[in-house]
C-alpha positions in Angstrom: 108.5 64.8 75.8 108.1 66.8 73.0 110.4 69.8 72.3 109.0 73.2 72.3 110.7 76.0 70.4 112.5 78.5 72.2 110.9 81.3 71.6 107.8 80.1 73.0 109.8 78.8 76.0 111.1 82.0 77.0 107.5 83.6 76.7 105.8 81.1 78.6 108.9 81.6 81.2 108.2 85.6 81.2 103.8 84.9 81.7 104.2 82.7 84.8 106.7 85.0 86.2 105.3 88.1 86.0 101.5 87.2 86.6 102.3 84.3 89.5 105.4 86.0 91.1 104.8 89.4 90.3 108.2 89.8 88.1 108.8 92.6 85.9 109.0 91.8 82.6 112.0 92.7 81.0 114.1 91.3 83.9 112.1 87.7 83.6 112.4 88.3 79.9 116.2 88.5 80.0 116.6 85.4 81.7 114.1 83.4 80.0 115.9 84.3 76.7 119.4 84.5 78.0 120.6 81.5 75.9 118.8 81.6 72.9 119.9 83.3 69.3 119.3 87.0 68.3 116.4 86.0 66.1 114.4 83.3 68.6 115.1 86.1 70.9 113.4 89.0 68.9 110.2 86.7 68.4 110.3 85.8 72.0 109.9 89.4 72.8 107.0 89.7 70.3 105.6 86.9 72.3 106.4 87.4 76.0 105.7 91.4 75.7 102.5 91.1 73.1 100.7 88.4 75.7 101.5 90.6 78.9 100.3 93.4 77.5 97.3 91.6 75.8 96.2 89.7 79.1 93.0 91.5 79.9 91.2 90.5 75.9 93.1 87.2 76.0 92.0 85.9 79.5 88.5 87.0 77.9 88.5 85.3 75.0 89.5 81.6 76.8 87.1 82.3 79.9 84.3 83.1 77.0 85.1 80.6 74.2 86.7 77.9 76.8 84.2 77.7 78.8 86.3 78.0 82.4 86.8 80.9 85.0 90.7 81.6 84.1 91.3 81.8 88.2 90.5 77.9 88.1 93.1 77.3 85.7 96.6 75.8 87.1 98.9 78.4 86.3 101.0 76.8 83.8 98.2 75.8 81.7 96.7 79.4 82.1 100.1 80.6 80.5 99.9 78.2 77.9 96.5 78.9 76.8 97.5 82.6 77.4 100.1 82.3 74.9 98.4 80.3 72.5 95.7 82.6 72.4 98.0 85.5 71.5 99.4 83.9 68.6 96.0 82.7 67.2 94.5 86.5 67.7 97.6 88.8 67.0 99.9 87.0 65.3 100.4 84.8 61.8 101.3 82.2 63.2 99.7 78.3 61.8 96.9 77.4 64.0 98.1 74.0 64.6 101.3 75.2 66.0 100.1 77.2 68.2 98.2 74.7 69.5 100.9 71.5 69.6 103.1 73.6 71.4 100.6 75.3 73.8 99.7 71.6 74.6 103.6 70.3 75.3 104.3 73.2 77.6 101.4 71.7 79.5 102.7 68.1 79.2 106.2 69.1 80.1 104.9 70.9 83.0 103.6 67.1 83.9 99.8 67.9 84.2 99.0 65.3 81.5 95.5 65.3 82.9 94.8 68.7 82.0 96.3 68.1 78.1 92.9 67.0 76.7 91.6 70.3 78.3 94.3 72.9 77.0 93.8 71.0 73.4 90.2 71.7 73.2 90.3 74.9 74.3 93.1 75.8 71.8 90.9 74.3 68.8 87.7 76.5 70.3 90.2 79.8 70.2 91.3 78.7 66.6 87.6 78.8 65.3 86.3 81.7 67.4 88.9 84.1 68.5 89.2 86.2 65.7 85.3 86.9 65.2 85.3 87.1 69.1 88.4 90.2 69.1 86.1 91.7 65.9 82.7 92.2 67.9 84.1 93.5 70.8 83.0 96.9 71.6 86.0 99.7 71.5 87.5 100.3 74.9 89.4 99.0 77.7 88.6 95.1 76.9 89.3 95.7 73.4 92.9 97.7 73.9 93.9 95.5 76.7 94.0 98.2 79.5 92.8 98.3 82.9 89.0 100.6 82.7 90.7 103.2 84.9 93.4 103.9 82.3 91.0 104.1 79.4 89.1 106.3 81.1 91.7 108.5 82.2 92.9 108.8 78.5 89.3 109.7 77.7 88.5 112.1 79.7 92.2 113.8 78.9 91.8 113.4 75.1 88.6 112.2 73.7 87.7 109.0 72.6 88.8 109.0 69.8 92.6 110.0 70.6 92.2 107.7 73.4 91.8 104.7 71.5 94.6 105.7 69.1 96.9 106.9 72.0 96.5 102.8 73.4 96.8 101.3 69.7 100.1 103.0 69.7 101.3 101.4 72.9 100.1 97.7 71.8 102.8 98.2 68.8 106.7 98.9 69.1 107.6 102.7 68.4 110.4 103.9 67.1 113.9 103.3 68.5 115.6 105.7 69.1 119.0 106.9 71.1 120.7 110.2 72.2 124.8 110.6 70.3 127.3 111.3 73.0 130.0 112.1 71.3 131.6 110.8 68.1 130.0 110.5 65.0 126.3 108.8 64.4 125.5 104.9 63.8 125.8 103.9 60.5 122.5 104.3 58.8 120.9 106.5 62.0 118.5 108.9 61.0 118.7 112.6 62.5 114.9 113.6 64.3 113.4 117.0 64.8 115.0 116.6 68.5 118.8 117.9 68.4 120.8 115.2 69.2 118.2 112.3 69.0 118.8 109.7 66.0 116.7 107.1 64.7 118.1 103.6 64.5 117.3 99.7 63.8 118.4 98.6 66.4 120.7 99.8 69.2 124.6 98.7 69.1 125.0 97.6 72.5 128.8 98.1 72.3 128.4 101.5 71.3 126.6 102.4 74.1 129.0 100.2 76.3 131.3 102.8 74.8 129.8 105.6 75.6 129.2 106.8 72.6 125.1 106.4 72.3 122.2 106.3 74.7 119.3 104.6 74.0 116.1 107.7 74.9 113.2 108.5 73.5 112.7 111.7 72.1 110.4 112.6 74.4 112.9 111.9 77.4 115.6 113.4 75.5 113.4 116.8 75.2 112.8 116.6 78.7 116.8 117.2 79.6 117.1 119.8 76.5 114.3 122.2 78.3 116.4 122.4 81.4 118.8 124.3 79.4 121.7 124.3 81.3 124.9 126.1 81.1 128.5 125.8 82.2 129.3 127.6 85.2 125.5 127.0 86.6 124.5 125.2 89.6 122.0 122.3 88.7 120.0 119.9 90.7 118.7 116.3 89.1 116.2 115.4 91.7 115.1 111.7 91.1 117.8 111.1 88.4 118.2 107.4 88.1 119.3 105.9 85.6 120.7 109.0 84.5 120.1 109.4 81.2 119.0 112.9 81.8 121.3 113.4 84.3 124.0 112.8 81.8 122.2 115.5 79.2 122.8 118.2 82.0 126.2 120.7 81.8 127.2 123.2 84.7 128.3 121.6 88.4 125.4 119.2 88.1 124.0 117.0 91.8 121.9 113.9 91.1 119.6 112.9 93.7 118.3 109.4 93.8 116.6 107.6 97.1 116.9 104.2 96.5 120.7 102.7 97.1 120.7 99.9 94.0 119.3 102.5 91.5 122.1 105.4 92.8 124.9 102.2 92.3 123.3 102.3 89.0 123.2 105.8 87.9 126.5 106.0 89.1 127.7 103.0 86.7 125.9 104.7 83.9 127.2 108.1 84.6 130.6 106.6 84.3 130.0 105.1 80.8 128.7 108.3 79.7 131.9 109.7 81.0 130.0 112.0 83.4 132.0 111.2 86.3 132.3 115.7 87.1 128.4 114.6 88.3 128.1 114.4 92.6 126.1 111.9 93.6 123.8 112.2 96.3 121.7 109.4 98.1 118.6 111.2 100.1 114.8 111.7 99.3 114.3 114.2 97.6 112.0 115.8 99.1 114.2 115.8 102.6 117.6 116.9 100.6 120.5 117.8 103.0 120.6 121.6 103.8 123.8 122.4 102.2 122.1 121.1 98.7 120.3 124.9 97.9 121.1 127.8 95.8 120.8 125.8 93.0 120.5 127.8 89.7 118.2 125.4 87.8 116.6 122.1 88.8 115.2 119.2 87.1 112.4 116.9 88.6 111.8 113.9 86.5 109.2 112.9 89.1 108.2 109.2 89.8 104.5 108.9 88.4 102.3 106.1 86.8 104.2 105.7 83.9 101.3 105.9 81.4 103.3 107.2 78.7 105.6 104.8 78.4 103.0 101.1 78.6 104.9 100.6 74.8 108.0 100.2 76.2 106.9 98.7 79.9 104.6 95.8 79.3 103.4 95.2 82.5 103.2 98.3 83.9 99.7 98.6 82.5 98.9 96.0 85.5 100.8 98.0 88.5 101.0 101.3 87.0 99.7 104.1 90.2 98.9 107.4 90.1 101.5 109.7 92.2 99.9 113.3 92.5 100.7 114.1 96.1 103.8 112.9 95.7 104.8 114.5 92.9 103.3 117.7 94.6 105.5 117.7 97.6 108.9 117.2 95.3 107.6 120.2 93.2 107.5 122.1 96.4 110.9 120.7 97.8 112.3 121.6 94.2 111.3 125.2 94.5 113.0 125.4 97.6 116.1 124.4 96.6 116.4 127.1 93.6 117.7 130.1 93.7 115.1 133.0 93.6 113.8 133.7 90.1 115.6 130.4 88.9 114.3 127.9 86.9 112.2 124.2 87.9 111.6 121.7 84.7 108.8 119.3 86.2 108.9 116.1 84.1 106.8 112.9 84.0 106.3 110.1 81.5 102.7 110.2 81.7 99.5 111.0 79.8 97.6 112.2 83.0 96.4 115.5 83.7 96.0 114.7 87.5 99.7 113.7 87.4 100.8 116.6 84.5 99.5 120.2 84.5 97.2 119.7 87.8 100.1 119.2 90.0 101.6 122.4 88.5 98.7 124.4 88.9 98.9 122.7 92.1 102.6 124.1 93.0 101.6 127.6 92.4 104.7 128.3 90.4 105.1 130.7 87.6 104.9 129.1 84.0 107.8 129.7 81.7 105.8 129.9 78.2 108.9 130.2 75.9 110.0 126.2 76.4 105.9 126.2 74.1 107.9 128.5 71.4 111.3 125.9 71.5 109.5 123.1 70.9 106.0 123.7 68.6 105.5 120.7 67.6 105.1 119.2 71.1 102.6 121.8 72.0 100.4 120.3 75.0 96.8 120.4 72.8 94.9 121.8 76.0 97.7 123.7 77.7 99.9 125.4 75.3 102.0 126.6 77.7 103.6 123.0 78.6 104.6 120.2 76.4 103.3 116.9 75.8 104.6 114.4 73.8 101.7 111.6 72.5 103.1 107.8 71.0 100.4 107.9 68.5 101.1 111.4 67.6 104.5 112.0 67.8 105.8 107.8 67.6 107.7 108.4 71.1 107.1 107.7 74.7 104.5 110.1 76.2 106.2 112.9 78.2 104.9 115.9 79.8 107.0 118.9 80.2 107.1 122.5 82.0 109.2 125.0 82.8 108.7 126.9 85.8 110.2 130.0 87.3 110.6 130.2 91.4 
């Protein structure tokens, strides 16, 4: 058999995972890649992450130009024509290599009697698949996104920003981590968010350290409008994996209802030295009775994520809206606070059924100075809450508010 590189291995290994056992992508990713040298690895992510998110056009473009419903397809030979596909259309990579090796994954996977089949098709997709991605109208198909999250983003922000908000989240943005303490990476680059440098590439012994965080600057922005002070009572509502958590002073509680992620925001919170924080494992919107009074909580609410689809390859494909839910931890939230104290209601989406409607929602009173801290994450509807846009701003999509009880 013919050796494949790699890279193309591990991407191969992270498309039958995640669309034939339902695996999330990064943790498929770092085992598929777990022996293979730092630069095979980076263009195994290209790879892996660029064909998950690109699924939608590239099952297109072999059902139109190979001529086969892509559900007939045996799974390994719909992986390799998946990845073929997104090296011919999105990448520079030589035609013919593409093809060879999209043909020996199938031969190694021992269907030799679909080979002839997975080489024609490759040649078809070499000839017609960039005039094919060039006609097609602008959209969902186009940007690779499930219809209801282009329309979503349409509705929200026009067409236009729309389509620019999902171009951004097809390419990587900026990478970026919070300084703990100590002095900044060699070479980092201070942002317009205090705290929050621009890097390469993240040192992963620095932040085994301690010393950095990797957090986007919207995330990062999130923690900085709870504003908390030594001496202060704080509540972290759904604070796993802690990052947040960890940006929080005063005699700080993290809630988290799942038992592996509070075992990991517990780890973390040790490596960021943060080990003054209590831990608590309930749901959060059923907290033990003694957990009130608080003096400012945060709710980084669970939501559909649609902010963050740069970072999250697949979540595109599973991503859910979570307005009632939300709703009823905003409510909890409130209840927890002392009278006249302050809520920050957080998610990493780009939806105004999950953002400012579940606010209105709550009832709350809006705190409109967190609009004068941070101008130049003015929501562009709302001015009274935040909103940070990838194709905008170059970080994760947050939305942000500041309430009063």
């Amino acid at each position: 058999m013919a050796a494949v590189s790699p890279a193309r291995r591990a991407a191969y290994e992270v498309l039958l995972r995640v669309f034939e056992q339902d695996a999330y992508a990064d943790r498929a990713f770092r085992t598929a890649a777990k022996d293979i040298d730092e630069r095979e690895r980076a263009f195994a992510q290209r790879l892996a992450y660029g064909a998950v998110q690109r699924v939608r056009t590239l099952d297109h473009a072999i059902e139109t130009l190979g001529k086969r419903p892509v559900r007939k397809l045996d799974p390994p030979v719909h992986a390799s024509l998946r990845l073929g596909a997104y090296q011919l259309g999105y990448t520079d990579t030589a035609p013919h290599a593409a093809a060879n090796e999209s043909v020996e994954l199938v031969r190694n996977a021992r269907l030799e009697r679909a080979v002839p089949f997975t080489n024609a098709v490759m040649r078809r997709l070499a000839a017609g698949i960039q005039k094919l991605l060039a006609e097609l109208p602008e959209g969902g198909l186009r940007e690779s996104y499930p219809d209801w999250i282009y329309e979503t983003f349409v509705r929200d922000l026009g067409i236009e920003q729309a389509v620019a908000l999902m171009r951004a989240m097809n390419e990587p943005l900026e990478t970026v981590i919070r300084l703990v303490r100590g002095e900044p990476p060699t070479g980092a680059q201070p942002t317009d968010v205090p705290g929050a440098y621009r890097v390469e590439r993240v040192d992963d012994l620095a932040v085994a350290e301690g010393r950095i965080w990797p957090q986007s600057r919207g995330s990062q922005v999130a923690g900085l409008a709870v504003d908390a002070r030594d001496g202060e009572r704080v509540l972290d509502l759904c604070a796993a994996p802690g990052g947040k958590t960890a940006q929080l002073r005063g005699d700080v509680t993290a809630v988290e209802i799942d038992a592996n992620r509070a075992s990991e925001l517990r780890a973390n919170l040790q490596i960021l030295q943060r080990e003054d924080v209590a831990v608590v494992e309930a749901d959060g919107a059923d907290l033990p009775s003694e957990l009130t009074g608080f003096d400012r909580v945060l709710l980084d609410a669970p939501c559909s994520g649609l902010g963050v689809l740069g970072q999250r390859p697949d979540l595109r494909w599973r991503a859910t809206p979570l307005p009632e839910l939300q709703l009823g931890l905003l409510r909890a939230a409130a209840e927890r606070v002392k009278p006249g104290g302050t809520i920050v209601y957080s998610v990493c989406t780009v939806n105004a059924d999950e953002n400012e409607a579940v606010v209105d929602a709550s009832g709350l009173a809006v705190d409109p100075t967190l609009a004068e801290e941070w101008p130049q994450f003015v929501h562009p509807r709302r001015p009274e809450f935040l909103l940070t846009l990838p194709h905008v701003h170059g970080t994760s999509g947050f939305f942000v508010s500041r309430l009063k009880a």
